[in-house]
Backbone as JSON Lines, residues from 0, in Angstrom:
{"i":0,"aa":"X","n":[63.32,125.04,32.91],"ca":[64.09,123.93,33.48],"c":[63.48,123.51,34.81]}
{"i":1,"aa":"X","n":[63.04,124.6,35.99],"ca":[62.63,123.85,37.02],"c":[61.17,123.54,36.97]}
{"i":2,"aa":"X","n":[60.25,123.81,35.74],"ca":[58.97,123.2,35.42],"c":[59.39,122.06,35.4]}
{"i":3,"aa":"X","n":[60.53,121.68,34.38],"ca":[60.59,120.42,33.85],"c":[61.2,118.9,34.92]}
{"i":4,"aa":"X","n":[61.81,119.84,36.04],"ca":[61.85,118.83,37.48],"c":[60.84,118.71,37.95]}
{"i":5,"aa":"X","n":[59.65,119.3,38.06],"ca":[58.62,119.34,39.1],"c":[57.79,117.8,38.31]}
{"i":6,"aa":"X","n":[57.52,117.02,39.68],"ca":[56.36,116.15,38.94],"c":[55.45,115.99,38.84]}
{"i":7,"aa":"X","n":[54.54,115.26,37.92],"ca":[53.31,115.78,37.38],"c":[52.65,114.99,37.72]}
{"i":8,"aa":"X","n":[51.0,115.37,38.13],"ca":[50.08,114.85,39.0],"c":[49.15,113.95,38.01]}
{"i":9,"aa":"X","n":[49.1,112.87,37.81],"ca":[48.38,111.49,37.1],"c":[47.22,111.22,37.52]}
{"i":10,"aa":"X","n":[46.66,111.67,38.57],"ca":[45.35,111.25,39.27],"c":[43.82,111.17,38.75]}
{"i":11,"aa":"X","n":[44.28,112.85,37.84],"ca":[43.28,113.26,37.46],"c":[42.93,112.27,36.43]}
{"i":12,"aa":"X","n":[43.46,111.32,35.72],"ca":[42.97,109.86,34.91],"c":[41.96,109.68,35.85]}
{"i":13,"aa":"X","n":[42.42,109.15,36.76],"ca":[41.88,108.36,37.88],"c":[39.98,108.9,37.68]}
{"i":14,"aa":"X","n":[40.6,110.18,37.97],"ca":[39.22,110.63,38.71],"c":[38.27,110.65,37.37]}
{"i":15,"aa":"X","n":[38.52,111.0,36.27],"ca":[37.88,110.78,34.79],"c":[37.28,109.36,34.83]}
{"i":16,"aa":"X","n":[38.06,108.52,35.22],"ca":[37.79,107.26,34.62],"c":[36.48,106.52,35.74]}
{"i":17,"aa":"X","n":[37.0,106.82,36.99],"ca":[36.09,107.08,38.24],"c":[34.19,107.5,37.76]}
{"i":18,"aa":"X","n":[34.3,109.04,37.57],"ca":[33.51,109.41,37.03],"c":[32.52,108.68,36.01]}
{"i":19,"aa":"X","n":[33.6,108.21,34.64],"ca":[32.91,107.63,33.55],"c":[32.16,107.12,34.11]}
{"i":20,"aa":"X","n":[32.87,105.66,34.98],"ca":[32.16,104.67,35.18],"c":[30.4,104.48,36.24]}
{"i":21,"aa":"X","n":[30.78,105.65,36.94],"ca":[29.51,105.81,37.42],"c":[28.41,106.29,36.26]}
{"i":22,"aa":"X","n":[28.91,106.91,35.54],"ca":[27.81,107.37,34.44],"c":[27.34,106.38,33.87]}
{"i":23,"aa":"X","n":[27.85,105.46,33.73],"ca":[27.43,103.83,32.7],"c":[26.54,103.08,34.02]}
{"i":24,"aa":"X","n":[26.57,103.16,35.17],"ca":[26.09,102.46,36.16],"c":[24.78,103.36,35.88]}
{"i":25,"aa":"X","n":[24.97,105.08,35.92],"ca":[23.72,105.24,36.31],"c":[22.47,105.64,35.16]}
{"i":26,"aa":"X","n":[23.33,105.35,33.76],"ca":[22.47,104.81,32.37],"c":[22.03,103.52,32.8]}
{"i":27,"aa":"X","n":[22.61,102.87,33.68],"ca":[22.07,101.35,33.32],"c":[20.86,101.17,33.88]}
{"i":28,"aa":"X","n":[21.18,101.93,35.13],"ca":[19.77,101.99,35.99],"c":[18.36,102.93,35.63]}
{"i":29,"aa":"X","n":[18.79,103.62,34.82],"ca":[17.71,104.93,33.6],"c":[17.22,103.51,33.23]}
{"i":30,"aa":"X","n":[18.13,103.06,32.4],"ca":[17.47,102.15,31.21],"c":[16.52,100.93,31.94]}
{"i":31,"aa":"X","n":[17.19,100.48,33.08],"ca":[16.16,99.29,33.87],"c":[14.96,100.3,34.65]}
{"i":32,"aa":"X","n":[15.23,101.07,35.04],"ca":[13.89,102.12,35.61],"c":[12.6,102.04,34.64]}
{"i":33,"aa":"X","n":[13.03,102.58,33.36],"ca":[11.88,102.58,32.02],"c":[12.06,101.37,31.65]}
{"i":34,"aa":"X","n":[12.51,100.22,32.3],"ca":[11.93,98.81,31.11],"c":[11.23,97.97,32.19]}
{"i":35,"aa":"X","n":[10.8,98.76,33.55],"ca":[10.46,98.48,34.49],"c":[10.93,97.14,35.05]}
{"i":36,"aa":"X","n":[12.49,97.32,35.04],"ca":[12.92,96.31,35.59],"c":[13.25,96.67,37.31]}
{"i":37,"aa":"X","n":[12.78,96.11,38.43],"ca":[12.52,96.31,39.5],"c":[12.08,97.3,40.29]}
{"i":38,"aa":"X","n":[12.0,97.78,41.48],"ca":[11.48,98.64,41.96],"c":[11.77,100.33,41.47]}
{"i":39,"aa":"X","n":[11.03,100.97,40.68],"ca":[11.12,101.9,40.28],"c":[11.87,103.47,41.56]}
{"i":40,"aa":"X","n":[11.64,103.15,42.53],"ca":[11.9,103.75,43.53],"c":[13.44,103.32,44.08]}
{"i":41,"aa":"X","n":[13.75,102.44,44.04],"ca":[14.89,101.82,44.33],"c":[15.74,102.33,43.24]}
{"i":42,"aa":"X","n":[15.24,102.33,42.08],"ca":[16.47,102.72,40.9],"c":[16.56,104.32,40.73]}
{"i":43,"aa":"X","n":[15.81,105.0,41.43],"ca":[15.91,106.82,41.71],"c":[16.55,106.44,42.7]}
{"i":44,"aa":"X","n":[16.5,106.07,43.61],"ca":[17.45,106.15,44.99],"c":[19.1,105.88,44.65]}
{"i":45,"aa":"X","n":[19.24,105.16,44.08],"ca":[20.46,104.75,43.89],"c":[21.17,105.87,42.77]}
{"i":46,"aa":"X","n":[20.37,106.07,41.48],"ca":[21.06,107.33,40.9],"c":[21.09,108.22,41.44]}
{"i":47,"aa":"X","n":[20.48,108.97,42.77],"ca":[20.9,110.11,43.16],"c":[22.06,109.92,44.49]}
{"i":48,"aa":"X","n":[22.33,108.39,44.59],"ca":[23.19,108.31,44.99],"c":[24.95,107.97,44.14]}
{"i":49,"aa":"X","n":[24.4,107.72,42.77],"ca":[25.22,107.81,41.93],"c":[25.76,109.31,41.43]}
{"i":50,"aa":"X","n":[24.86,110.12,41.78],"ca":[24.53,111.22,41.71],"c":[25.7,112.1,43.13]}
{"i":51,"aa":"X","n":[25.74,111.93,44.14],"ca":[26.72,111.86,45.19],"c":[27.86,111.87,44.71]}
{"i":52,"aa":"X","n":[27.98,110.71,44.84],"ca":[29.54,110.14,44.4],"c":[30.56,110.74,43.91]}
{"i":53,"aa":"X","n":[29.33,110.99,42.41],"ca":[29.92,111.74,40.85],"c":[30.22,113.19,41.66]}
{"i":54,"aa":"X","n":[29.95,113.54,42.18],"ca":[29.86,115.63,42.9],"c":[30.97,115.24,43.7]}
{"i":55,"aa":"X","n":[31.34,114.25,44.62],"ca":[32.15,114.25,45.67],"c":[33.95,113.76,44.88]}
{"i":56,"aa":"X","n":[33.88,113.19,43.31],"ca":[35.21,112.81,42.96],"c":[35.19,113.8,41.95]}
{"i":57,"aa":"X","n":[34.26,115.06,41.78],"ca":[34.03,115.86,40.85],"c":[35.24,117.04,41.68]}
{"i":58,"aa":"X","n":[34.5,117.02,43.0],"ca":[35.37,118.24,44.11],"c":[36.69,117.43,44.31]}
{"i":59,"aa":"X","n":[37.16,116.73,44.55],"ca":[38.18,116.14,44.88],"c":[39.6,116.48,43.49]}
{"i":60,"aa":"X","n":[38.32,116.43,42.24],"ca":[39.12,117.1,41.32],"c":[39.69,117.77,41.1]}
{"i":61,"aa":"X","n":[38.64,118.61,41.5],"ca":[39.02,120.14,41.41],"c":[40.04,121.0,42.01]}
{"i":62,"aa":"X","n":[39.65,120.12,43.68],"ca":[40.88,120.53,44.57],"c":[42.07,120.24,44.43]}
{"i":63,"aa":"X","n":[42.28,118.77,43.6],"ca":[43.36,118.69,43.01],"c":[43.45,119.63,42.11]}
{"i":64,"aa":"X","n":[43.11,119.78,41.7],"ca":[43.56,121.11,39.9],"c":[44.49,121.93,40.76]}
{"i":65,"aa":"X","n":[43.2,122.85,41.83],"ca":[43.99,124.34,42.71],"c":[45.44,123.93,43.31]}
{"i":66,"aa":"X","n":[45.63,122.39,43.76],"ca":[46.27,122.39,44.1],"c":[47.87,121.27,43.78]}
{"i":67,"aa":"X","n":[47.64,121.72,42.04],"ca":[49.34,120.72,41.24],"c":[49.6,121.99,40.36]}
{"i":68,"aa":"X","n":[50.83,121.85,40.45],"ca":[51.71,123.13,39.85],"c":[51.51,122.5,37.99]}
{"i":69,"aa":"X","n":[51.93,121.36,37.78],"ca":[52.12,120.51,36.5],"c":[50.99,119.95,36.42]}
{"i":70,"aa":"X","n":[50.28,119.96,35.14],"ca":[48.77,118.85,35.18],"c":[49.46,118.21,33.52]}
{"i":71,"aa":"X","n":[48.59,116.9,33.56],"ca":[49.22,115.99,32.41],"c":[48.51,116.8,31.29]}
{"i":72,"aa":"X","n":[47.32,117.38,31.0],"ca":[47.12,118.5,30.19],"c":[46.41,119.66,30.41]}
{"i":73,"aa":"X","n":[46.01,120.39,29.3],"ca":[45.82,121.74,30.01],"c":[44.43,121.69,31.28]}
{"i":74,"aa":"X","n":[44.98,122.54,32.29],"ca":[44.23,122.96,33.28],"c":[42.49,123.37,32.92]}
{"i":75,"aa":"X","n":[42.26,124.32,31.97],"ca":[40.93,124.36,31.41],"c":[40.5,123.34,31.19]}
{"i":76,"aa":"X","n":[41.23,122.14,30.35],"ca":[40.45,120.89,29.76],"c":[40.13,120.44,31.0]}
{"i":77,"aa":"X","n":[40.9,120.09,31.83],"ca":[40.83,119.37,33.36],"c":[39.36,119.58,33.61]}
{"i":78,"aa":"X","n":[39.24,120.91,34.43],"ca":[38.5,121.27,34.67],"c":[37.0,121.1,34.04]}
{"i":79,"aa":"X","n":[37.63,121.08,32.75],"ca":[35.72,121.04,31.93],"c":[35.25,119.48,31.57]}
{"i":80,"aa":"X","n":[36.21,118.78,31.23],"ca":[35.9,117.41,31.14],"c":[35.31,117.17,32.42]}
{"i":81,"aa":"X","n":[36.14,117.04,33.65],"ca":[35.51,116.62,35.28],"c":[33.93,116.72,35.04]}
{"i":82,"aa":"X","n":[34.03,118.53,34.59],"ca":[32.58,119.31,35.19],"c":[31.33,118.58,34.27]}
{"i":83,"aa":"X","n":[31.87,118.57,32.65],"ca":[30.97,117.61,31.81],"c":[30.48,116.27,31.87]}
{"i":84,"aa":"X","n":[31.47,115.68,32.37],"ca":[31.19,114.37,33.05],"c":[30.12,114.52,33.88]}
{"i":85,"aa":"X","n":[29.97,114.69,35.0],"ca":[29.23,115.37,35.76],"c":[27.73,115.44,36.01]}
{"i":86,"aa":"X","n":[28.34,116.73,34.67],"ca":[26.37,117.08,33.71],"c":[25.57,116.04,33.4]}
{"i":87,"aa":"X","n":[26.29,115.01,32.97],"ca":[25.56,113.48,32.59],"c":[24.85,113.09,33.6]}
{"i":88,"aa":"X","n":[25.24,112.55,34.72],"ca":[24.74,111.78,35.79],"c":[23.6,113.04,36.58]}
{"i":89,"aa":"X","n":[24.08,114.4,36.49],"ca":[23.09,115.23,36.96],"c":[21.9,115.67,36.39]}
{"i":90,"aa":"X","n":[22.34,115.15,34.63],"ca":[21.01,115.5,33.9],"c":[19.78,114.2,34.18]}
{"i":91,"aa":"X","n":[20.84,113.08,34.37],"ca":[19.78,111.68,34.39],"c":[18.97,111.95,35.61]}
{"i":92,"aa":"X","n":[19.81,112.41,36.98],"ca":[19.4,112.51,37.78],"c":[18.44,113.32,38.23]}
{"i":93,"aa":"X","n":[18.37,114.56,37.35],"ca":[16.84,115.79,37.73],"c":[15.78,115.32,36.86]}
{"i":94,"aa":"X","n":[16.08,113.97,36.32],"ca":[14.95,113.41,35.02],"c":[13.88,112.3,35.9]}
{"i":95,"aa":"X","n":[15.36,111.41,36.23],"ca":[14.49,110.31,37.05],"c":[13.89,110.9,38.23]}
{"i":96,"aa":"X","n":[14.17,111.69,38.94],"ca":[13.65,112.58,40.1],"c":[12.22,112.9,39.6]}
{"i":97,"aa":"X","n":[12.22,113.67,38.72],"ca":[11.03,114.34,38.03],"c":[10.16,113.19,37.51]}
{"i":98,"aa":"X","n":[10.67,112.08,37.04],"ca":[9.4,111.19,36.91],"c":[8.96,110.81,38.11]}
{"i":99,"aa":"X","n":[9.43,110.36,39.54],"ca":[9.27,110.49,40.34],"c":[8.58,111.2,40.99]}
{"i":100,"aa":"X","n":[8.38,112.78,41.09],"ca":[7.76,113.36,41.25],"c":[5.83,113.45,40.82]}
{"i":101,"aa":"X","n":[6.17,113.47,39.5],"ca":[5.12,112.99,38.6],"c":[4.54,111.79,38.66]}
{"i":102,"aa":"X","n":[4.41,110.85,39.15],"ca":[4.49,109.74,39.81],"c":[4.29,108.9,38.21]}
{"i":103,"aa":"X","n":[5.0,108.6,37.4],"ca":[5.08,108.6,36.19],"c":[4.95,106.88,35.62]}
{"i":104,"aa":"X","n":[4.15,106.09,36.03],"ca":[4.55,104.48,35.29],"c":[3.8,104.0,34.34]}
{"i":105,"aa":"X","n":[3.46,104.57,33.8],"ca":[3.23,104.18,32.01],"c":[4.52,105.17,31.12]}
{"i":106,"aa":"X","n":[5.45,104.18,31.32],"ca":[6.42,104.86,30.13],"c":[6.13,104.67,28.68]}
{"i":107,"aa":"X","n":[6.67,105.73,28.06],"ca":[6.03,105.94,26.81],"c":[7.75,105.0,26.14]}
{"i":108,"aa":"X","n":[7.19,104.45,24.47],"ca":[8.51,103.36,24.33],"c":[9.51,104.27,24.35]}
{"i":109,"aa":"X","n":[9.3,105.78,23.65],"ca":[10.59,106.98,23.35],"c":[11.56,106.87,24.6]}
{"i":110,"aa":"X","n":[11.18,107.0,25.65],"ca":[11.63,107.42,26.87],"c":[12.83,105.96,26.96]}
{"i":111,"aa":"X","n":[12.43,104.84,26.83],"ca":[13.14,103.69,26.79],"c":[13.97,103.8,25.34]}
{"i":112,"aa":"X","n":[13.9,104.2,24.48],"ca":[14.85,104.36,23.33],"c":[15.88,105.13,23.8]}
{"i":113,"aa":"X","n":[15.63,106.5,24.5],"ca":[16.7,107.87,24.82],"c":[17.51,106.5,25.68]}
{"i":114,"aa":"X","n":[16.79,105.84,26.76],"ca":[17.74,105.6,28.03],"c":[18.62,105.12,26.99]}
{"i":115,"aa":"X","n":[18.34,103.71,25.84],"ca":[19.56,102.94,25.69],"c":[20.29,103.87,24.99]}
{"i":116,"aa":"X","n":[19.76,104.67,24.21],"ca":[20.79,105.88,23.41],"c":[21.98,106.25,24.67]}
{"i":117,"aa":"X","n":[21.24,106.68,25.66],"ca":[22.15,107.04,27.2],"c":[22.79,106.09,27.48]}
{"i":118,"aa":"X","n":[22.46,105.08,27.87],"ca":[23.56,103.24,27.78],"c":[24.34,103.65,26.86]}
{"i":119,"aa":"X","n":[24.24,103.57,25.4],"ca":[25.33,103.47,24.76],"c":[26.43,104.58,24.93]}
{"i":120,"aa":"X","n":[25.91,105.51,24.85],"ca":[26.99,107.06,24.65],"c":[27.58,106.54,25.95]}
{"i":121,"aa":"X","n":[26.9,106.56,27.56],"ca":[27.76,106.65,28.34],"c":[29.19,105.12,28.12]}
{"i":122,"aa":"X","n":[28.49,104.2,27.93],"ca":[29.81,103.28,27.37],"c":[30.93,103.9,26.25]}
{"i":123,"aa":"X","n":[30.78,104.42,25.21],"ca":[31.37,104.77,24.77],"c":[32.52,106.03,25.04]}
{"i":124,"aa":"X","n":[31.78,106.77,26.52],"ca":[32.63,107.84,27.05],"c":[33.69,107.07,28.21]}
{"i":125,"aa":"X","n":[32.82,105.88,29.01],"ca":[34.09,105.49,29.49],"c":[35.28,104.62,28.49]}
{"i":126,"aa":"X","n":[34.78,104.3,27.48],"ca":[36.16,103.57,26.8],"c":[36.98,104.72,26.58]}
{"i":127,"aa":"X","n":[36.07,106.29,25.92],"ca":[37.28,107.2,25.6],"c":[37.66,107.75,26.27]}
{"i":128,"aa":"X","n":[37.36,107.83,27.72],"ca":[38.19,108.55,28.66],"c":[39.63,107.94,28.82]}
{"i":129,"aa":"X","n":[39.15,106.14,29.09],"ca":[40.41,105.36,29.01],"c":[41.41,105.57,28.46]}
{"i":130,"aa":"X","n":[41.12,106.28,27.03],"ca":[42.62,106.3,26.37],"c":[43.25,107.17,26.41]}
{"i":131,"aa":"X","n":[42.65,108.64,27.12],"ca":[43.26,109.12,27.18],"c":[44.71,109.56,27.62]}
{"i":132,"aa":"X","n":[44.62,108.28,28.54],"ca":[46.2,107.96,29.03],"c":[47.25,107.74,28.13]}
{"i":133,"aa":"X","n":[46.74,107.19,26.99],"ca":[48.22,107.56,26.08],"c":[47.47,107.46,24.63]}
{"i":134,"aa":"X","n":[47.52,108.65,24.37],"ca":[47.09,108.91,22.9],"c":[48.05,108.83,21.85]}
{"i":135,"aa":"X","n":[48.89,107.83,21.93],"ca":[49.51,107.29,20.58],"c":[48.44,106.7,19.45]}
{"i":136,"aa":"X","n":[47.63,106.15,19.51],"ca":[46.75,105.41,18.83],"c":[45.39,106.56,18.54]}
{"i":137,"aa":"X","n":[45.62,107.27,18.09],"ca":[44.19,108.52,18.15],"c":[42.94,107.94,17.31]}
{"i":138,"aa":"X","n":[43.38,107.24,16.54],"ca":[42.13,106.41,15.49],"c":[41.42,105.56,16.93]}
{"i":139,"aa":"X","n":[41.85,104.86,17.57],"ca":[41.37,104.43,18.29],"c":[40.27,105.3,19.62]}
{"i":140,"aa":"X","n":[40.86,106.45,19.73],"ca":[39.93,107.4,20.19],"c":[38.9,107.83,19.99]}
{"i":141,"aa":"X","n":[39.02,107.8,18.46],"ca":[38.24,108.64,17.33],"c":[37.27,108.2,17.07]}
{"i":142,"aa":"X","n":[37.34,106.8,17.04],"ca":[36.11,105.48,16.6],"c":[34.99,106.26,17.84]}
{"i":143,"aa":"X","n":[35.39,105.84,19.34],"ca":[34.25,106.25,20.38],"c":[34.03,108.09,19.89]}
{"i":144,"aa":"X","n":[34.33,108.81,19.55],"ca":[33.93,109.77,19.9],"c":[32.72,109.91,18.48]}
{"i":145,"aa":"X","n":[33.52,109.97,17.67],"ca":[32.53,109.36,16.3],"c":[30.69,108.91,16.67]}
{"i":146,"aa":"X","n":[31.07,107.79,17.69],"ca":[29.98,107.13,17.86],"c":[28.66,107.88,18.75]}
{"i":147,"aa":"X","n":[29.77,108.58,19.73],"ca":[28.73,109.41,20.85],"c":[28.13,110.54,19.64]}
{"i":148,"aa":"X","n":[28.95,111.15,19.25],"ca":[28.09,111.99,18.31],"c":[27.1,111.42,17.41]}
{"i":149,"aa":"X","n":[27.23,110.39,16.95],"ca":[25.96,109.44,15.96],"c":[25.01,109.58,17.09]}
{"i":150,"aa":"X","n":[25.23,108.76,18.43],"ca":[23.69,108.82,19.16],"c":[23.9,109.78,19.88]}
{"i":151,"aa":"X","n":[24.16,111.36,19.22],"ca":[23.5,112.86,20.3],"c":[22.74,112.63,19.32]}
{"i":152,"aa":"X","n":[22.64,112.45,17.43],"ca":[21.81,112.86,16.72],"c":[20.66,111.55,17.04]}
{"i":153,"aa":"X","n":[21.19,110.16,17.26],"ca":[20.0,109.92,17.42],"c":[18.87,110.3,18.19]}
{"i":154,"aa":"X","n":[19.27,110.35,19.35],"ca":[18.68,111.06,20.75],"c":[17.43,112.35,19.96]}
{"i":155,"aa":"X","n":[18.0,113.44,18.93],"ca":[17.47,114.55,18.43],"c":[16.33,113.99,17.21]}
{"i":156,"aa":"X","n":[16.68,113.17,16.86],"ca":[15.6,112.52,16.03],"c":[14.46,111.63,16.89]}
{"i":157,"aa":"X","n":[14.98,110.5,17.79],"ca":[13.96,110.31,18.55],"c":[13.0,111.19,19.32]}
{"i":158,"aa":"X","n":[13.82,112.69,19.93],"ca":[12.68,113.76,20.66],"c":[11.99,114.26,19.63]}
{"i":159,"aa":"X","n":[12.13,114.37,18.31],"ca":[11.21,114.88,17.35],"c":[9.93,114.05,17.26]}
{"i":160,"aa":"X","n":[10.58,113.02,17.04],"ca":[9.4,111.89,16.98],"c":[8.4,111.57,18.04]}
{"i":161,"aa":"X","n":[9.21,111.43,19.3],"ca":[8.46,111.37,20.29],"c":[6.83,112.38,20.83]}
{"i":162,"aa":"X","n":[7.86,113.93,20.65],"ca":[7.04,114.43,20.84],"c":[5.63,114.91,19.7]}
{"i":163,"aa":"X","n":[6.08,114.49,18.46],"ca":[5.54,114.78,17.6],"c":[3.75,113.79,17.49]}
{"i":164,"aa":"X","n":[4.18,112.91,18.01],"ca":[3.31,111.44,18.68],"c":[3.13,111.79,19.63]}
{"i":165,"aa":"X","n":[3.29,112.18,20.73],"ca":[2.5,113.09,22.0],"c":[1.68,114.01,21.74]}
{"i":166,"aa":"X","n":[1.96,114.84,20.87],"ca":[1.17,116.08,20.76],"c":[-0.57,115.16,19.91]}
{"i":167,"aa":"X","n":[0.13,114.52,18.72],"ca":[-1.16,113.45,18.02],"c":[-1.82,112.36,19.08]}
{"i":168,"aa":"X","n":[-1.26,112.05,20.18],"ca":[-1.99,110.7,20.48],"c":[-2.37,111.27,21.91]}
{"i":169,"aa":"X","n":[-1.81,111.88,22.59],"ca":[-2.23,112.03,24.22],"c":[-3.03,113.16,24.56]}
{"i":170,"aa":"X","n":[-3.99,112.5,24.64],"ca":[-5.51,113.48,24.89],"c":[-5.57,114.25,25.9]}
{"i":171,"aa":"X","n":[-4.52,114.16,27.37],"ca":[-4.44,114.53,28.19],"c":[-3.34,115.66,28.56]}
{"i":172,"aa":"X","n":[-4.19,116.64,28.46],"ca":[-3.02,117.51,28.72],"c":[-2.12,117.78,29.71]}
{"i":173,"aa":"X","n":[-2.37,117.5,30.65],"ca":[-1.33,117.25,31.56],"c":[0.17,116.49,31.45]}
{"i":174,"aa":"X","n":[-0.53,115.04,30.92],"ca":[0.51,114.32,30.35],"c":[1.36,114.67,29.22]}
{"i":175,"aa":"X","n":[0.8,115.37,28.42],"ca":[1.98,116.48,27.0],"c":[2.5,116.97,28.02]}
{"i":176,"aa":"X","n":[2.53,117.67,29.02],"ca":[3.28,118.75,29.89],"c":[4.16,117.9,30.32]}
{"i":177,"aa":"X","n":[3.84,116.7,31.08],"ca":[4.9,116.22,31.43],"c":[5.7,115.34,30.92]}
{"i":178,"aa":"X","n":[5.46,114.71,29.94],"ca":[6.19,113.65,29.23],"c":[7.23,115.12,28.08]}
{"i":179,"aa":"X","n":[6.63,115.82,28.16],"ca":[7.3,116.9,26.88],"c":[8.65,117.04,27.57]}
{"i":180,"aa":"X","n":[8.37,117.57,29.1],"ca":[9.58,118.12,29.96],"c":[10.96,116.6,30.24]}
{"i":181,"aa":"X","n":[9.83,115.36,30.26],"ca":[11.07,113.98,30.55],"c":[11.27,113.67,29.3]}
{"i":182,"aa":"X","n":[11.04,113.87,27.62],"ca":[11.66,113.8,26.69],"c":[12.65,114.58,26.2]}
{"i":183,"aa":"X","n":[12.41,115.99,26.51],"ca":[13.56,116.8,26.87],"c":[14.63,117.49,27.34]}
{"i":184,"aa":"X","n":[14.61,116.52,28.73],"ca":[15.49,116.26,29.92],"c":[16.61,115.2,29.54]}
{"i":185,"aa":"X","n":[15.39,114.01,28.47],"ca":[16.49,112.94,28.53],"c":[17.67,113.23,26.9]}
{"i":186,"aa":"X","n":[17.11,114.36,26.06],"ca":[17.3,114.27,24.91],"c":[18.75,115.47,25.39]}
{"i":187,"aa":"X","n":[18.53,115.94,26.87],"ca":[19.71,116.58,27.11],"c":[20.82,116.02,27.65]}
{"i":188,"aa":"X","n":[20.23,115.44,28.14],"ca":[21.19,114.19,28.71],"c":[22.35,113.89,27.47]}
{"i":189,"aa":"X","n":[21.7,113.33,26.5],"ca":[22.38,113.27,25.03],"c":[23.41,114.39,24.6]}
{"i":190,"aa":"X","n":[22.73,115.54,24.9],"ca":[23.57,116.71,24.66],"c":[24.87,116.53,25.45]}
{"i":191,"aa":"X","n":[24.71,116.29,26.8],"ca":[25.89,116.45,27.86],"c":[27.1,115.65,27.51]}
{"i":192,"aa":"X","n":[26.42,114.11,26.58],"ca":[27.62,113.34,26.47],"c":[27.82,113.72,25.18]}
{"i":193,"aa":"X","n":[27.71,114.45,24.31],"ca":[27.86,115.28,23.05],"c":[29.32,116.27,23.37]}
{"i":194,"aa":"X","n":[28.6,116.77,24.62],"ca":[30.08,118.3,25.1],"c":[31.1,117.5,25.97]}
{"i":195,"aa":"X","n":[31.04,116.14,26.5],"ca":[32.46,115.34,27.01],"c":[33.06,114.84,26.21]}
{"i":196,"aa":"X","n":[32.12,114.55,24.88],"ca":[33.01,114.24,23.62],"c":[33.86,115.25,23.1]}
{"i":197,"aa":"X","n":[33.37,116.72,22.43],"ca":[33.73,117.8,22.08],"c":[35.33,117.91,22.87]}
{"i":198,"aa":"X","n":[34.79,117.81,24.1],"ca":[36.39,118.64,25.4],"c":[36.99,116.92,25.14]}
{"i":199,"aa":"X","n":[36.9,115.74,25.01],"ca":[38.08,114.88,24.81],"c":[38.78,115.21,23.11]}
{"i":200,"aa":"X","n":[38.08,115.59,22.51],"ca":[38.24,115.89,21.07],"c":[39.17,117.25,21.29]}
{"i":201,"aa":"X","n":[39.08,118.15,22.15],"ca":[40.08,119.24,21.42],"c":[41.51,118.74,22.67]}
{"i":202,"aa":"X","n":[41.36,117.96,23.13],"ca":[42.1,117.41,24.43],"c":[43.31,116.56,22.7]}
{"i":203,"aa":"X","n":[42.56,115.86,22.18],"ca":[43.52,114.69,21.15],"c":[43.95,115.89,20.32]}
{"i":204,"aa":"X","n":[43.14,116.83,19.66],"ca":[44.09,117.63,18.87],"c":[44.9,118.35,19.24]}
{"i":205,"aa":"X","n":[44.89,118.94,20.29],"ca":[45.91,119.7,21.34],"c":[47.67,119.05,21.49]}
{"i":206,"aa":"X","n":[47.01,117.25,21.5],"ca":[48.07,116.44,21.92],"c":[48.63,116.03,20.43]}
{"i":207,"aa":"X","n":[47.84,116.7,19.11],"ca":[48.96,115.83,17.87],"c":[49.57,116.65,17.33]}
């Protein structure tokens, strides 16, 4: 009975939806980086400042978690959705860094296929975070999550391919080393929005 007076903290939407949306900003900028749409340096700067952001409403989360007696669902999910979210923008972000590093501008086309694969999934994670606010309509959930899982597998078929055509066409070994490590950075990337799908998925069955 006095659980059921205490009121319950709504924010954490907030901060999900927060999150998403930086992830779709900082696919967008993956995807214009490799289609060499403007300063290649300018679009790393800004994802690792997208990269910020995402860590600073990630903690804000959290501290909310430690600190609401009532959460709108379970406390574990809380916690792992935030943290998965997260993984996205941090996987893009140790990728584009690393091409960076590598001083990398002959993109190979694969690398521009993963990003829009990354465009799409991350759109599709902020629509399903959205609903999570009221899961009366679960078909409607179901459609986006459906979809992110179609492109983790695409993502796994394109790194086959990719690298499979690296190993046949690039004479330079150096470049297998490094294009191997940014095809498989970005094909994780894929993975990450694979496991925010998974934790919204046992989040809807939990709730029917």
């Amino acid at each position: 009975m006095f659980r059921s007076l205490l009121p319950k903290e709504t924010g954490f939407f907030d901060y999900f939806e927060q999150v998403s949306a930086l992830a779709v900003e900082c696919c967008r900028e993956l995807r214009q980086m490799v289609s060499y749409e403007g300063d290649i340096t300018a679009h790393v700067d800004r994802i690792k400042e997208i990269e910020k952001e995402a860590d600073r409403i990630t903690h804000t989360c959290t501290d909310a978690l430690h600190n609401t007696f009532i959460t709108p669902i379970d406390r574990a999910q809380i916690h792992g959705l935030s943290k998965r979210l997260d993984d996205v923008i941090d996987a893009i972000d140790a990728t584009t860094s690393r091409m960076a590093i590598y001083e990398m501008t002959d993109v190979r086309p694969e690398a521009l296929q993963l990003a829009e694969v990354l465009a799409e999934a991350s759109g599709e994670i902020e629509q399903a975070v959205k609903h999570l606010r009221n899961l009366r309509r679960p078909e409607d959930l179901n459609q986006h999550l459906i979809r992110i899982y179609s492109l983790e597998n695409q993502g796994d078929a394109i790194l086959r391919g990719a690298l499979s055509r690296l190993f046949k066409e690039e004479p330079n070994p150096i470049q297998v080393i490094k294009w191997k490590e940014i095809f498989e950075r970005l094909e994780r990337a894929t993975d990450r929005c694979e496991a925010v799908a998974s934790i919204i998925q046992s989040i809807l069955i939990e709730a029917s």
